[in-house]
C-alpha positions, 0 to 999 in steps of 0.5 A: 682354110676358108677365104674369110680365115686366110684374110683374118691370118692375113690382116694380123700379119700386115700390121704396117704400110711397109707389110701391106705393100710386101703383100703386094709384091708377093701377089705380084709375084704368085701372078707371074708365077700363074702367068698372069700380069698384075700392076703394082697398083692393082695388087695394092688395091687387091691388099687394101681390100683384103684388110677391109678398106674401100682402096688403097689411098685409104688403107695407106692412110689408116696403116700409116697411123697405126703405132707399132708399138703394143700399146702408148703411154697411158693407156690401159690395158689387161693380160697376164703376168705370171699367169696371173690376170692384170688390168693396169695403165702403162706407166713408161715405155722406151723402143728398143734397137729400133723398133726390135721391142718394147721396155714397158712399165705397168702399174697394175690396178690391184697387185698381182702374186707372183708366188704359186706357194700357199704359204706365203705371198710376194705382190707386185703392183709395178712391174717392167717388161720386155715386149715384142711389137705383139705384146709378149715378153721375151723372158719366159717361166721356167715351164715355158709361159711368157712373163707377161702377156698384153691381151687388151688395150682397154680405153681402145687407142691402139 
């Protein structure tokens, strides 16, 4: 894996101020394991760099700000449903046990089948979904494809 990937993997998994500062501490602790010092500080400007921002002031700013949550109420997103493409608005959504996930309500623009048979059709235009913080459903088709998959926040907010 190249330098550019790993910073890639690594900035999709530093999601909050709390992640970036346990990234820290882990390259603090990969520097004492080479029998090198480093500060607290350093590793943190060493993250805020690796995440693309000028020092870590301005990282913690922009990582504090950032929601957690797979996308706010109103905006429009696109995905998959039943493995059908969607684009929608976000008509609701309410944290679950703390941050654990998200109950959110689509309101799609077109309604979506959700039968695979020719034969006839079943079409859902609002739909409720739980989601992880990466906008994934946790229930699953029975051959093993999420419910519902948030691909994009359209009007870019999130």
């Amino acid at each position: 894996m190249d330098e550019d990937e790993r910073i890639l993997i690594m900035s999709l998994n530093i999601m909050t101020r709390d992640g970036a500062k346990a990234r820290a501490k882990q390259l603090r602790a990969e520097a004492a394991a080479a029998g090198t010092s480093l500060s607290h500080s350093k590793a943190l400007e060493q993250v805020a760099a690796e995440l693309g921002y000028r020092d870590w002031n301005t990282a913690s700013a922009r990582l504090s700000n950032k929601p957690e949550a797979p996308c706010q109420l109103g905006d429009r997103v696109s995905g998959l449903y039943l493995k059908q493409a969607f684009e929608g608005r976000v008509h609701a959504i309410r944290e679950l046990a703390g941050g654990m996930g998200y109950e959110v309500t689509l309101h799609f623009d077109t309604p979506v089948d959700v039968v695979e048979f020719d034969s006839f059709s079943a079409l859902r235009q609002r739909v409720t979904a739980t989601l992880d913080a990466n906008g994934i459903s946790w229930g699953k088709t029975s051959d093993g494809h999420p419910h519902l998959v948030l691909r994009d926040v359209l009007n870019g907010i999130v």
